[in-house]
C-alpha positions as a printed Julia matrix, in Angstrom:
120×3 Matrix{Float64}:
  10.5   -50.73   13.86
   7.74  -48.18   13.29
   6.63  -45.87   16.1
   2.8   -44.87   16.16
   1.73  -41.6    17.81
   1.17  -43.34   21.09
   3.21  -44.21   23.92
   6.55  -44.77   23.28
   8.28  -41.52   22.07
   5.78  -40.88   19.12
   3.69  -38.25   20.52
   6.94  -35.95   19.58
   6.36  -36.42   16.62
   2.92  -35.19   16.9
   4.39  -32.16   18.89
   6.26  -31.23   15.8
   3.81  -31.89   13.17
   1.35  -29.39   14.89
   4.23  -27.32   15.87
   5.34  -26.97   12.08
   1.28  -26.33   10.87
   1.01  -23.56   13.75
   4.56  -21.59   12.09
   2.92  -22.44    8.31
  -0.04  -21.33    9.47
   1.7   -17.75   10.94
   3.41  -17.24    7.8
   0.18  -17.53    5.86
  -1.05  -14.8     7.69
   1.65  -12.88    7.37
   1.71  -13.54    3.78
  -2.43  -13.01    3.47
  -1.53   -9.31    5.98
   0.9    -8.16    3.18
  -1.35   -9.25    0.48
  -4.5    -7.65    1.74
  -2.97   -4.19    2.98
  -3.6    -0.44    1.6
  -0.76    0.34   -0.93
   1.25    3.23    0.72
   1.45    7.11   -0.63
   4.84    5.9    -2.61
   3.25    2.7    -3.97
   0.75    4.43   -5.28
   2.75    7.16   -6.86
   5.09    4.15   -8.63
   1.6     2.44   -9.31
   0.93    6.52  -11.37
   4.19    6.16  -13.23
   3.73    2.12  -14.1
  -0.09    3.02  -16.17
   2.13    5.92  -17.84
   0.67    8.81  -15.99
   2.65   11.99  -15.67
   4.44   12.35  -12.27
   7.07   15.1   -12.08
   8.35   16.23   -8.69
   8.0    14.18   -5.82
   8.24   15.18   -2.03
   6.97   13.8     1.51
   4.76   16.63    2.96
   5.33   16.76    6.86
   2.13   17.88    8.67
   3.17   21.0    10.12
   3.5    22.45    6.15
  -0.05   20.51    5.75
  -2.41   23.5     5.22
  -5.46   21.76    3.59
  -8.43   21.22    5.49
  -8.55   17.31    4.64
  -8.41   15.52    8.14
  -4.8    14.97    9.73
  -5.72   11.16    9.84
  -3.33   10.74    7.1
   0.13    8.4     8.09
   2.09   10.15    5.15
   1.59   12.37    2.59
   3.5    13.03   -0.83
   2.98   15.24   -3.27
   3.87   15.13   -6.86
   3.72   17.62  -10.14
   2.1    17.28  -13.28
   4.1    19.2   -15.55
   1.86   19.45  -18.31
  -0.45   21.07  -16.61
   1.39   23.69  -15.54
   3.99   25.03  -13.0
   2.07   24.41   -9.76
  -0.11   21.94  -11.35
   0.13   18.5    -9.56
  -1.39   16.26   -6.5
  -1.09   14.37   -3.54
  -0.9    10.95   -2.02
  -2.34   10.14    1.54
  -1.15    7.05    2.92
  -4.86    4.81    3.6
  -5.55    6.57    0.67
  -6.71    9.47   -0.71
  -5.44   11.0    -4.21
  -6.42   14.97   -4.29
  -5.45   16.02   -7.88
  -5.76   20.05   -8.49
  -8.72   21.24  -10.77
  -6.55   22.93  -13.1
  -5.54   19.19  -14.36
  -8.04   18.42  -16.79
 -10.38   16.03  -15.6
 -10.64   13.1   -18.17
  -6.36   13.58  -17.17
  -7.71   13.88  -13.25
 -10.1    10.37  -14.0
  -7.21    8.44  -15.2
  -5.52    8.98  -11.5
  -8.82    7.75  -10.32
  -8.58    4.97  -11.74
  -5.51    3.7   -10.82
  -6.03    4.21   -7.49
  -9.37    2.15   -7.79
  -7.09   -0.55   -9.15
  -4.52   -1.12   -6.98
């Protein structure tokens, strides 16, 4: 015999239908958080080396050896070489993010790092 959502015992099953759209709708959110989030300092470096652009040497920069005078507001920094362009040629990567590519880099090179970071 068939149980309706009234008395009876079928409001439980009303308890769990809402129950179960309450965790699906927690997950979505979750899923929508990851989805919708600023790609870290590393993401963004992989994101560099998946277009093809030059990434040599990679480090995390702690902020006590931080001496630019860009804002502290920064979560984590890396910084990375560009060979090419010489010895002490490279950039950085500020987590919520900022890309800071030296001016000895050529800029139609520099523009290319630019846009990458406008696309991810």
């Amino acid at each position: 015999m068939a149980q309706g959502f009234g008395a009876g015992g079928g409001g439980r099953g009303l308890f769990i239908l809402v129950a179960g759209c309450a965790l699906l709708t927690g997950v979505l959110v979750i899923v929508l958080g990851l989805v919708n989030r600023e790609p870290t300092a590393e993401e963004m470096i992989e994101a560099f080396r998946d277009e093809g652009l030059e990434v040599g040497e990679v480090r995390a920069v702690e902020r006590s050896e931080d001496r630019s005078l860009i804002p502290k507001t920064y979560e984590e920094q890396m910084s990375f070489t560009i060979p090419s362009s010489g010895e002490r040629s490279g950039g950085r990567v500020e987590g919520n993010v900022l890309v800071q590519i030296d001016g000895d880099v050529p800029e139609d090179q520099a523009d290319r790092y630019g846009e990458v970071l406008q696309e991810t």
